[in-house]
TIVO-2410 file (N, C-alpha, C; in nm, 3 decimals):
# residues 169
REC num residu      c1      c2      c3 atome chaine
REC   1      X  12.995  10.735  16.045     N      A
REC   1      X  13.005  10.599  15.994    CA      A
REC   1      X  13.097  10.598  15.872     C      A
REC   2      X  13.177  10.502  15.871     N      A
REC   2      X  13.281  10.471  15.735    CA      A
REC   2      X  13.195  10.440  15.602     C      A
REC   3      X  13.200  10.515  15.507     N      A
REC   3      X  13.121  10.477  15.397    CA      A
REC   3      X  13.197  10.329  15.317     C      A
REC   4      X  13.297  10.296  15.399     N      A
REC   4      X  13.366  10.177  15.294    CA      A
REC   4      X  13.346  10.039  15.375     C      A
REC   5      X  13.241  10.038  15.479     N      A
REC   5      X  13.250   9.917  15.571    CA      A
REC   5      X  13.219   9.787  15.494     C      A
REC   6      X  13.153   9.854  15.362     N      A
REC   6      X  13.099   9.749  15.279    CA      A
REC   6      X  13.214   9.664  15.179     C      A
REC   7      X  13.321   9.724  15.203     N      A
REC   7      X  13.441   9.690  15.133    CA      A
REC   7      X  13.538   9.624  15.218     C      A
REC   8      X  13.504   9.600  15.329     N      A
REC   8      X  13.573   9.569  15.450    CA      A
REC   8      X  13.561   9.437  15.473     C      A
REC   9      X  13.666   9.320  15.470     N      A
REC   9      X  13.637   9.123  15.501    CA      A
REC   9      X  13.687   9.136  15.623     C      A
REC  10      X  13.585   9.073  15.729     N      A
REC  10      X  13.699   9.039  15.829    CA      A
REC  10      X  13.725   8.880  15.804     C      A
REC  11      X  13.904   8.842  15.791     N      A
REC  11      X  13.943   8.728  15.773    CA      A
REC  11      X  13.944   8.640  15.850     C      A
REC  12      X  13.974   8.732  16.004     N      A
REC  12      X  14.010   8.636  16.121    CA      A
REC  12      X  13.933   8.502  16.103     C      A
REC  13      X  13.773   8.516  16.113     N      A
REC  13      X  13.753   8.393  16.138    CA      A
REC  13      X  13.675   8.324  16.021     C      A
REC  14      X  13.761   8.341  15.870     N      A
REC  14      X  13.766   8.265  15.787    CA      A
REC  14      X  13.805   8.106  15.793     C      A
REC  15      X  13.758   8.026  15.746     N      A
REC  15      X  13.790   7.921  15.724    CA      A
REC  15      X  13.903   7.883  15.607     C      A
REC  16      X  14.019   7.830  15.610     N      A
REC  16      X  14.133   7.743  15.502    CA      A
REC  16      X  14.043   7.700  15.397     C      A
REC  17      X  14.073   7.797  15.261     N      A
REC  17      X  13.969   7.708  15.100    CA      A
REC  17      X  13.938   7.882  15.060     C      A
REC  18      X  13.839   7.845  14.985     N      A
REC  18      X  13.834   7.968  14.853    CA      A
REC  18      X  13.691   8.007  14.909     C      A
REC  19      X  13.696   8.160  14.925     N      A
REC  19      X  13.567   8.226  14.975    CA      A
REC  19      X  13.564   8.373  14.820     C      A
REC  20      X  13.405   8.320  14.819     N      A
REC  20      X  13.412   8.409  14.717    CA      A
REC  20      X  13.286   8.571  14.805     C      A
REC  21      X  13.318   8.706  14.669     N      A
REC  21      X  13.245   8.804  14.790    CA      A
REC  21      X  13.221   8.874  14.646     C      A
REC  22      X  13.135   8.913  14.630     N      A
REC  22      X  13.070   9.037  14.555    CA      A
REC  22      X  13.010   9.209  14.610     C      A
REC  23      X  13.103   9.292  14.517     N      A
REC  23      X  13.095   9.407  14.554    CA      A
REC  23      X  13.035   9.482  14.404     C      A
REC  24      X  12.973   9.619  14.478     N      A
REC  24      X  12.916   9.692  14.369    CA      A
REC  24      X  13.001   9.851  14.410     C      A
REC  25      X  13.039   9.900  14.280     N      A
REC  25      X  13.107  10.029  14.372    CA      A
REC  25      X  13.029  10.113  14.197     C      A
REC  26      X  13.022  10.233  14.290     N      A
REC  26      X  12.892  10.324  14.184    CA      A
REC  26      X  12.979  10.490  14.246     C      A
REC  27      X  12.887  10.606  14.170     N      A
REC  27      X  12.918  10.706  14.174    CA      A
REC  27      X  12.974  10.762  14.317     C      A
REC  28      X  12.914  10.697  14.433     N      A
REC  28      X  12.889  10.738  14.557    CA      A
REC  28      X  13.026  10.665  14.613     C      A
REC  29      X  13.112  10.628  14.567     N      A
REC  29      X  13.194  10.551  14.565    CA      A
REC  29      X  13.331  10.637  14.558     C      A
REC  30      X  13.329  10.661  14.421     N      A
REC  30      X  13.389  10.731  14.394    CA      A
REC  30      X  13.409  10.901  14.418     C      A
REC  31      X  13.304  10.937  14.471     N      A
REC  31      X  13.281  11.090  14.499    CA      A
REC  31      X  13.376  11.031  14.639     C      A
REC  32      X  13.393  10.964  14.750     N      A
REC  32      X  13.468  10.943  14.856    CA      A
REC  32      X  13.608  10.981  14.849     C      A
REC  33      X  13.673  11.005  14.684     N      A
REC  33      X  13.834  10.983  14.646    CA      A
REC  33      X  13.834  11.137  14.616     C      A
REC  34      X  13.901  11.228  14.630     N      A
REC  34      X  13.936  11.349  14.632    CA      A
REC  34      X  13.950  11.440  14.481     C      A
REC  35      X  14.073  11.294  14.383     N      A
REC  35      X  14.052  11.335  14.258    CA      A
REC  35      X  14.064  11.238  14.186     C      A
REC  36      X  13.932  11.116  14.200     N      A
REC  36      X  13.934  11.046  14.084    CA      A
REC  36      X  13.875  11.092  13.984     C      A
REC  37      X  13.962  11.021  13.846     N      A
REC  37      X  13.932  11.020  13.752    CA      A
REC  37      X  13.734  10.965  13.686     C      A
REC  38      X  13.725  10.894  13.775     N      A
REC  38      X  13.587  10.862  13.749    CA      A
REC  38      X  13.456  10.931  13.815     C      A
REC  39      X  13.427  10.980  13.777     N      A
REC  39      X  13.320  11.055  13.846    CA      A
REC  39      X  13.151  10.971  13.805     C      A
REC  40      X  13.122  10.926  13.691     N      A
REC  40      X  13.007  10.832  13.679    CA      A
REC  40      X  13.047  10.708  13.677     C      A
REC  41      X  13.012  10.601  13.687     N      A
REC  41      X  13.055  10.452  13.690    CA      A
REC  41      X  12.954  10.356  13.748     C      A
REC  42      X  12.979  10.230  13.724     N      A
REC  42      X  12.899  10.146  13.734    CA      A
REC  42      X  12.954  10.003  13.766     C      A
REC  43      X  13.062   9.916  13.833     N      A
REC  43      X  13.111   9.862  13.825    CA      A
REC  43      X  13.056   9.719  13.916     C      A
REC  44      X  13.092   9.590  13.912     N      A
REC  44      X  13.051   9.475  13.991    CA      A
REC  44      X  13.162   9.389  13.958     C      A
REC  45      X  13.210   9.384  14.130     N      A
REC  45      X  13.354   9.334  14.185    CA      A
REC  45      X  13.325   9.160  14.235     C      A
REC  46      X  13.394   9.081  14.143     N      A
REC  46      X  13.383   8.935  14.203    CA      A
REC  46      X  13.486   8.918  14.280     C      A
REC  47      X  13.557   8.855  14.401     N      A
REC  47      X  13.615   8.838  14.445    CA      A
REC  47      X  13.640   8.715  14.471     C      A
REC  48      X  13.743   8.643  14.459     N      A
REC  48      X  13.798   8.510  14.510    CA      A
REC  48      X  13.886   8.498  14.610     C      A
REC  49      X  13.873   8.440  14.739     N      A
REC  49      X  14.043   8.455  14.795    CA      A
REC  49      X  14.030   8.330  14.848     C      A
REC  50      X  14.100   8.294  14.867     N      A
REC  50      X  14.168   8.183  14.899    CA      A
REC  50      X  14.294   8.194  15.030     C      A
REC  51      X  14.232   8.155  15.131     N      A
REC  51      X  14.293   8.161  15.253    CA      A
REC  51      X  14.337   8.029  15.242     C      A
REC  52      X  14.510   8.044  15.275     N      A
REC  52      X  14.597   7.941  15.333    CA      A
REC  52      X  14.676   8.002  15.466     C      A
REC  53      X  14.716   7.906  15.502     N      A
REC  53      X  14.770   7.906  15.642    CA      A
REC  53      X  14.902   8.047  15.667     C      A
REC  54      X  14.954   8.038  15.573     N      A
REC  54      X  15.055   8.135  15.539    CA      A
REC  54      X  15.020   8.300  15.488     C      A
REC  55      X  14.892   8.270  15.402     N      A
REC  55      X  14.907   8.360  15.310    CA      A
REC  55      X  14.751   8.354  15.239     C      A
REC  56      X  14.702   8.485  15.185     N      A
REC  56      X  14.560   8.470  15.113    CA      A
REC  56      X  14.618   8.533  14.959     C      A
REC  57      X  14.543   8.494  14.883     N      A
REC  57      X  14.557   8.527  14.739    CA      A
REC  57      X  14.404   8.533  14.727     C      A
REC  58      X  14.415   8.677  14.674     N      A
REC  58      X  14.292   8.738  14.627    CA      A
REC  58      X  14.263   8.771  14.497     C      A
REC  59      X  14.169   8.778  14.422     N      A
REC  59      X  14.180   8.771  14.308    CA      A
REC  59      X  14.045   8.881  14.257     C      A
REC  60      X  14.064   8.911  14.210     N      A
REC  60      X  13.975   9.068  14.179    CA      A
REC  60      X  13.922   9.048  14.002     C      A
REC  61      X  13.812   9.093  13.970     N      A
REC  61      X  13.732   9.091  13.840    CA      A
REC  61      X  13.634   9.178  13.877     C      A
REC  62      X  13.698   9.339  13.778     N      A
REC  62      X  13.582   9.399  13.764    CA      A
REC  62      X  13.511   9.396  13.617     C      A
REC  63      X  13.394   9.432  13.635     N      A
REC  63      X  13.320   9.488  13.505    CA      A
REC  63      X  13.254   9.564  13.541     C      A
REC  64      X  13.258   9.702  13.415     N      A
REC  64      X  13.181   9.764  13.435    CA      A
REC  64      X  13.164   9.897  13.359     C      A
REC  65      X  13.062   9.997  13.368     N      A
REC  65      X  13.063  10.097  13.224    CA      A
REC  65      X  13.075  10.227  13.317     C      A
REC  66      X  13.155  10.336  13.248     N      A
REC  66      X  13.234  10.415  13.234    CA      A
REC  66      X  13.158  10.566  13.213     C      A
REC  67      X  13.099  10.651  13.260     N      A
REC  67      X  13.071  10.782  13.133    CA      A
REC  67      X  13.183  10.881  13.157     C      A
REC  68      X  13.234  10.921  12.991     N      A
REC  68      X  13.336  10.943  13.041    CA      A
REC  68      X  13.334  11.062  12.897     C      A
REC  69      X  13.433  11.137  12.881     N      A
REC  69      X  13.448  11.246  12.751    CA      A
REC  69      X  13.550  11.192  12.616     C      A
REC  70      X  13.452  11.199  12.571     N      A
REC  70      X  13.541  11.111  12.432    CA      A
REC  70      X  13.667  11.241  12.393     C      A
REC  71      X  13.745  11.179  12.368     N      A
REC  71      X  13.904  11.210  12.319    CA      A
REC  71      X  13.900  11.272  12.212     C      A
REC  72      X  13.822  11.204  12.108     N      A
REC  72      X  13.837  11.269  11.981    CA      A
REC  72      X  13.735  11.401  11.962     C      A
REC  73      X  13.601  11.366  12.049     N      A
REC  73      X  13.525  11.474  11.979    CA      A
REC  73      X  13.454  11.642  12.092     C      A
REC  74      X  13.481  11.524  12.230     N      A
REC  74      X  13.457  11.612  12.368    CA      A
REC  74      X  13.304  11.587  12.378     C      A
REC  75      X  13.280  11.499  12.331     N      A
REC  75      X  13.061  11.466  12.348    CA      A
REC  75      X  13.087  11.367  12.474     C      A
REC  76      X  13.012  11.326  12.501     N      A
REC  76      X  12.995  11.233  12.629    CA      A
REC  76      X  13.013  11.082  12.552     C      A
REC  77      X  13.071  10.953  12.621     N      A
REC  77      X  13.049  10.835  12.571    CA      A
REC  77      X  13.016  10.738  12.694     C      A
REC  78      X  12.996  10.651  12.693     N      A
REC  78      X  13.022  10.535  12.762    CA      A
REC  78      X  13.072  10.419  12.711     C      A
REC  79      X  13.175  10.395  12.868     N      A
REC  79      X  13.289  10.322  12.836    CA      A
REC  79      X  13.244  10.155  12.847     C      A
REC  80      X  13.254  10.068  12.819     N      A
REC  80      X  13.219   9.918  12.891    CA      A
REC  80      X  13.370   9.908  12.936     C      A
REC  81      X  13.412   9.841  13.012     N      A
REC  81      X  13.535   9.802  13.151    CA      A
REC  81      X  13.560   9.713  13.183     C      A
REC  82      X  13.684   9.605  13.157     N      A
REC  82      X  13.640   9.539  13.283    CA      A
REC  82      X  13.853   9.560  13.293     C      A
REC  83      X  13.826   9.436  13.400     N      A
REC  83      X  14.002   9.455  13.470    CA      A
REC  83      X  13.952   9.346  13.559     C      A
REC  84      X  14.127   9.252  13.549     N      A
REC  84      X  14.161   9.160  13.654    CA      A
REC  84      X  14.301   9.217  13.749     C      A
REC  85      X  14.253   9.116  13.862     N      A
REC  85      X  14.427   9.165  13.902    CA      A
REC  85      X  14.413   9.091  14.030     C      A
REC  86      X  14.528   9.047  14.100     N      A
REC  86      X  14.563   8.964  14.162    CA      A
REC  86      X  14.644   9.034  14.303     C      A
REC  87      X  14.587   9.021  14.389     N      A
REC  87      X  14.665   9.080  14.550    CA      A
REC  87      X  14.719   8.964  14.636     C      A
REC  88      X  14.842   8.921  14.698     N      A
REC  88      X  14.901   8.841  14.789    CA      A
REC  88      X  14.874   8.913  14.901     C      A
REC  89      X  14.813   8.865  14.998     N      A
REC  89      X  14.829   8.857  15.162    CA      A
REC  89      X  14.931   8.779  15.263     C      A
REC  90      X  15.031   8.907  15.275     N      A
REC  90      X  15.120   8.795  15.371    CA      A
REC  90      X  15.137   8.806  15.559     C      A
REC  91      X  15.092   8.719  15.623     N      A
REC  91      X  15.149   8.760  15.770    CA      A
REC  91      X  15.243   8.754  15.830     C      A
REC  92      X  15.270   8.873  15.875     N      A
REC  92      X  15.385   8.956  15.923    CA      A
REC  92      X  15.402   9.026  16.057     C      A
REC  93      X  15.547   9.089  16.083     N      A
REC  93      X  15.492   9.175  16.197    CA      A
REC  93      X  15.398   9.288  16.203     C      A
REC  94      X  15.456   9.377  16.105     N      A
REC  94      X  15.329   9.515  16.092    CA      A
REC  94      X  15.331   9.496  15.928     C      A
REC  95      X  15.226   9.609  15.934     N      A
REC  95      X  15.130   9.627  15.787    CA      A
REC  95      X  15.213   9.727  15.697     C      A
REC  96      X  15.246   9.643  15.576     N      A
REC  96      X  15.308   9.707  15.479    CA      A
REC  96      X  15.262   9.672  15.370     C      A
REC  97      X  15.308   9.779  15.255     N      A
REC  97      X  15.274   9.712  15.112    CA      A
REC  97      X  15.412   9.717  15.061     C      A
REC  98      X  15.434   9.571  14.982     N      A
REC  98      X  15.587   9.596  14.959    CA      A
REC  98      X  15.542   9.636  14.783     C      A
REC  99      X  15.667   9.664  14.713     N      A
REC  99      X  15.711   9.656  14.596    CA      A
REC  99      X  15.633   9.556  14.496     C      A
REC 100      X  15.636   9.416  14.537     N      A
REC 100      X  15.565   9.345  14.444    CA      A
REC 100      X  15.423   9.318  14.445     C      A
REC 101      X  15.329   9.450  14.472     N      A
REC 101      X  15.181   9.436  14.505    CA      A
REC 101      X  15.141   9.319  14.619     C      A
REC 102      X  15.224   9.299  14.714     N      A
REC 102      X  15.255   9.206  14.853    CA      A
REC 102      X  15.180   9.306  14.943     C      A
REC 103      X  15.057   9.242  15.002     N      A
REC 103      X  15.020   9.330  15.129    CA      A
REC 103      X  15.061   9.248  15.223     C      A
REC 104      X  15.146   9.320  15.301     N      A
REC 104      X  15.159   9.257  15.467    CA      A
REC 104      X  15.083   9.269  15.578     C      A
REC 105      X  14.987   9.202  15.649     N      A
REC 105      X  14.909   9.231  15.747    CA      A
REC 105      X  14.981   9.210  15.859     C      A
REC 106      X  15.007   9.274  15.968     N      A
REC 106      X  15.034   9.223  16.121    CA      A
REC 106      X  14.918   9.103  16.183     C      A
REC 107      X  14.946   9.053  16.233     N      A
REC 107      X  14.903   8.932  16.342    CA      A
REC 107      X  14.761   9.009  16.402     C      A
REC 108      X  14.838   9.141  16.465     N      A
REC 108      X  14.689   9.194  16.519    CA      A
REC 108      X  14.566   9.235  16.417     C      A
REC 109      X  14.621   9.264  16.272     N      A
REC 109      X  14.471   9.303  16.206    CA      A
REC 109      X  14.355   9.194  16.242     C      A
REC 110      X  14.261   9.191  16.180     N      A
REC 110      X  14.160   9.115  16.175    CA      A
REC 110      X  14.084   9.111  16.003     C      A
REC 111      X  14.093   9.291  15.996     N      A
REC 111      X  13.994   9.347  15.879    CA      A
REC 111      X  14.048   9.383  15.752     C      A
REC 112      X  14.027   9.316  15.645     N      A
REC 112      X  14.130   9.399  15.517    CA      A
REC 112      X  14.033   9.478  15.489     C      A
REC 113      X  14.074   9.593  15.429     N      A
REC 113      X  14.019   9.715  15.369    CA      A
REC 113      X  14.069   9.730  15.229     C      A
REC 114      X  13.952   9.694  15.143     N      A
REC 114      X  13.994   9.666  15.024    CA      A
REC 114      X  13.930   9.795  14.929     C      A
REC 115      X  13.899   9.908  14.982     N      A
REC 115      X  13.828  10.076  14.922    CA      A
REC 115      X  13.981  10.099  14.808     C      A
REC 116      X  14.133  10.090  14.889     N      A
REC 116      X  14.175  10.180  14.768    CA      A
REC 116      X  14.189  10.094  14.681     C      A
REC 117      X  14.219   9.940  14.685     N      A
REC 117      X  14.236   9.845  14.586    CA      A
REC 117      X  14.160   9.872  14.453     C      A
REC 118      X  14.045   9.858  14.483     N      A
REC 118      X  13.885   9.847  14.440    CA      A
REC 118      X  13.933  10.036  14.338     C      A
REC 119      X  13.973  10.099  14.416     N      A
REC 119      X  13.968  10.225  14.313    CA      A
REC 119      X  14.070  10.238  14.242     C      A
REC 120      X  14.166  10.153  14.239     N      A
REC 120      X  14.293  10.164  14.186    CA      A
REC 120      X  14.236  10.065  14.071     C      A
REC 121      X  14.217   9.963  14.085     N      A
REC 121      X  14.179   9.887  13.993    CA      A
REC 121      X  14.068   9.979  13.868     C      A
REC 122      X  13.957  10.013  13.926     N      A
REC 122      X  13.856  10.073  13.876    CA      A
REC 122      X  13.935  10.154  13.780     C      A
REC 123      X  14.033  10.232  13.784     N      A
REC 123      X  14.132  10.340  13.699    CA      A
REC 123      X  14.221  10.217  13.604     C      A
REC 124      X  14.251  10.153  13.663     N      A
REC 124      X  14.349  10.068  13.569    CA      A
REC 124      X  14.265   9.998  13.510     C      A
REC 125      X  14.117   9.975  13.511     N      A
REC 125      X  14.022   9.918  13.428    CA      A
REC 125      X  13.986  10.052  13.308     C      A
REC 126      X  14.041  10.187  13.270     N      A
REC 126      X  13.996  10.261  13.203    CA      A
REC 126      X  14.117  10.220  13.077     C      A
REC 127      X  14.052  10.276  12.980     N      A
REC 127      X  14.155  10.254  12.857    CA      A
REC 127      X  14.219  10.425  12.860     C      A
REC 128      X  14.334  10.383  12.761     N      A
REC 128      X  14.415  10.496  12.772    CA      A
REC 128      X  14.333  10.607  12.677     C      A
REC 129      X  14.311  10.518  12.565     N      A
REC 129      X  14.191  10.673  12.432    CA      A
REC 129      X  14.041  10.605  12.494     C      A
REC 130      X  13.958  10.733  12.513     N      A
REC 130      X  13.914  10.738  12.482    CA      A
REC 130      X  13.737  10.783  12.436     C      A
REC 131      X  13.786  10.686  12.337     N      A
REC 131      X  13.680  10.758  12.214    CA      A
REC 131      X  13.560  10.670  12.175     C      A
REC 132      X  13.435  10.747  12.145     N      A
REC 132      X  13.309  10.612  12.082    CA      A
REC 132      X  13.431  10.538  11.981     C      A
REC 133      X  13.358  10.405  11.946     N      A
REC 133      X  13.382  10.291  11.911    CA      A
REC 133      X  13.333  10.349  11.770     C      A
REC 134      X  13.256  10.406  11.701     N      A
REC 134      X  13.268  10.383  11.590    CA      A
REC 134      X  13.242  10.547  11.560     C      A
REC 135      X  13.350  10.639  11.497     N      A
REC 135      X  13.348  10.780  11.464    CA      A
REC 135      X  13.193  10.859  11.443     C      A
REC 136      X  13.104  10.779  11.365     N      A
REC 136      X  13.029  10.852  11.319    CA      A
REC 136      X  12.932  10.844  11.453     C      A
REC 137      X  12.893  10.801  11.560     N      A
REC 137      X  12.921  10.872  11.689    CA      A
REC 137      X  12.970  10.943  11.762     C      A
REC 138      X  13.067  11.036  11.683     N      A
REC 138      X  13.119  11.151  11.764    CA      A
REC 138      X  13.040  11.268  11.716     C      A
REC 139      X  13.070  11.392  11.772     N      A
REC 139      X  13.006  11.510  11.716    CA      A
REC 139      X  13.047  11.554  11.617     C      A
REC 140      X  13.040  11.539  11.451     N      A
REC 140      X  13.018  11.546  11.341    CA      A
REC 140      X  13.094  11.760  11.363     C      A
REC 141      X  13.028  11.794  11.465     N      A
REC 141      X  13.072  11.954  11.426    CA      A
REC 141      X  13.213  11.982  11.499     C      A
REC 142      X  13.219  11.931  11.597     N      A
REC 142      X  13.354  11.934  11.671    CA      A
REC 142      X  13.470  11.881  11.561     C      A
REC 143      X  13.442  11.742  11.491     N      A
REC 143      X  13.514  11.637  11.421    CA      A
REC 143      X  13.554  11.791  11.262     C      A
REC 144      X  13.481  11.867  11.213     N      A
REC 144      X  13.479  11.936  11.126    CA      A
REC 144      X  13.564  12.054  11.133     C      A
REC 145      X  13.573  12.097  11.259     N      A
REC 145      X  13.649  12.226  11.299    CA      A
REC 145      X  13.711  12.159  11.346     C      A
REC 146      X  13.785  12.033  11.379     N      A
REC 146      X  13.924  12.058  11.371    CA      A
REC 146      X  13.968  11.957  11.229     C      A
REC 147      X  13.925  11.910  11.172     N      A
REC 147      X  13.980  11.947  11.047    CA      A
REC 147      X  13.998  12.059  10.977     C      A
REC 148      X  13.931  12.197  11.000     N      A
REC 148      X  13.965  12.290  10.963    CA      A
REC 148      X  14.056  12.358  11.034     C      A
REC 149      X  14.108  12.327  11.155     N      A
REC 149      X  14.180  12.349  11.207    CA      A
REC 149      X  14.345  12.303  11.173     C      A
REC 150      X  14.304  12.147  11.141     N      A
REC 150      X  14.445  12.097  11.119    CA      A
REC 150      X  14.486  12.126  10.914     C      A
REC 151      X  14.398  12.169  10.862     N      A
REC 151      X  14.388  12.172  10.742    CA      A
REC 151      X  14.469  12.363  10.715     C      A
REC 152      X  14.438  12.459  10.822     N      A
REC 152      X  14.500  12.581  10.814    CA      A
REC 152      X  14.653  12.516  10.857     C      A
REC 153      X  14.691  12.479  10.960     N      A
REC 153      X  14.801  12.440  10.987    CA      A
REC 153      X  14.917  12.419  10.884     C      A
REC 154      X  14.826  12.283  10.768     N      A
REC 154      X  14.904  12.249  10.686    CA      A
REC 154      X  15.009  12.345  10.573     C      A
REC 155      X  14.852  12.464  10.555     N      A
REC 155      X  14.916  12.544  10.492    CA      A
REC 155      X  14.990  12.650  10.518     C      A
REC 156      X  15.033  12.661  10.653     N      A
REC 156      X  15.143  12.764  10.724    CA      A
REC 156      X  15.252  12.705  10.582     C      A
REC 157      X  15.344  12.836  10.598     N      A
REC 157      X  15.482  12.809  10.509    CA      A
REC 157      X  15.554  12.732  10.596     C      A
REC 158      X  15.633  12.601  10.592     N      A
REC 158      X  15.768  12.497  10.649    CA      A
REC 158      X  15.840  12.582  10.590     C      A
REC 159      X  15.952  12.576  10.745     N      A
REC 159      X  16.125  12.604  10.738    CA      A
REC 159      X  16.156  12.544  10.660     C      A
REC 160      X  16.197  12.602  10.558     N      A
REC 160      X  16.340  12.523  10.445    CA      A
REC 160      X  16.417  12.463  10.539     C      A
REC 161      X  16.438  12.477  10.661     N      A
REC 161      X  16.532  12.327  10.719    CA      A
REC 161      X  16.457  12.238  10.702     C      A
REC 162      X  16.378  12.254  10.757     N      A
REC 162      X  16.283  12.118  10.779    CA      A
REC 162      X  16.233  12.004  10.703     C      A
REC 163      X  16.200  12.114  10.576     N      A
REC 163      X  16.180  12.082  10.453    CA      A
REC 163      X  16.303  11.978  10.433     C      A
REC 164      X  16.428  12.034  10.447     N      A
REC 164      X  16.564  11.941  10.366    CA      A
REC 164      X  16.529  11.779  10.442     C      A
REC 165      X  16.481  11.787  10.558     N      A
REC 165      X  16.493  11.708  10.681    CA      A
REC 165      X  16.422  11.570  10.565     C      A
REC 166      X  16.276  11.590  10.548     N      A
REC 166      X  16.193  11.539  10.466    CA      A
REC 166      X  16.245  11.422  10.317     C      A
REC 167      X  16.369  11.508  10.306     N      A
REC 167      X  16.456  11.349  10.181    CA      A
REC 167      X  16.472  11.255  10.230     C      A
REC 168      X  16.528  11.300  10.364     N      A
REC 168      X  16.659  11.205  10.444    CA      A
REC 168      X  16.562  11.056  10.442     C      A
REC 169      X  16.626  10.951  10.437     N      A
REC 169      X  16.556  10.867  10.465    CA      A
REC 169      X  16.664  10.750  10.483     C      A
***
């Protein structure tokens, strides 16, 4: 059995107007992707689309929390998430994805399969740092050794080039 059937609309026999669909995608979700980045998660997918005669516009809103390794200190955090984003459905002869996030369906589909969307999004819902929200939530001993770390650094001897580099302004 496909573990993503639950991610699966069949459009065919949608009705013209705005159909809305709610999805939940969790650890078990993500263990399906080979090497995502998310391995704990918690997310809840609203969906809007809007079937016209030509074309569906789908509209995606996740939220959702994250456990993930903080940046600054390597302790565990959790993330809160969310992410929008917007997919065009166009019919066509065969199934393509063009360039401008344009899915093309052929005439014969019936079923969109919306699993990698949903995980692509889920990643583009992560922030680029990160770190707890407020430092003195990080690990206090990690945070210490590498200040002692970056504090030996300082006192290595600088290249007299480098040094000259330092006037220039």
């Amino acid at each position: 059995m496909n573990p993503f059937t639950a991610y699966h609309i069949p459009f065919l026999g949608l009705k013209a107007g705005v159909h809305t669909f709610d999805f939940v995608i969790n650890e078990s979700f993500f263990e399906e992707f080979e090497y995502s980045e998310i391995s704990k998660g918690n997310f809840t997918v609203d969906l809007k689309l809007e079937k016209q005669s030509t074309m569906m516009v789908l509209d995606f809103s996740l939220e959702g929390k994250v456990e993930d390794t903080c940046d600054r200190c390597g302790k565990p955090v959790t993330l809160e998430v969310a992410h929008e984003d917007r997919l065009i459905v166009k019919y066509g002869d065969e199934t393509k994805i063009t360039e401008d996030e344009i899915l093309v369906v052929s005439q014969a589909e019936h079923i969109l399969e919306l699993e990698q969307y949903l995980y692509e999004y889920a990643h583009l819902a992560l922030p680029s740092r990160r770190v707890h929200e407020d430092e003195d939530e990080c690990d206090q001993d990690a945070l210490d050794l590498l200040d002692d770390l970056h504090e030996d650094d300082e006192d290595d001897d600088i290249d007299p080039r480098w040094e000259a580099l330092k006037g220039l302004k």
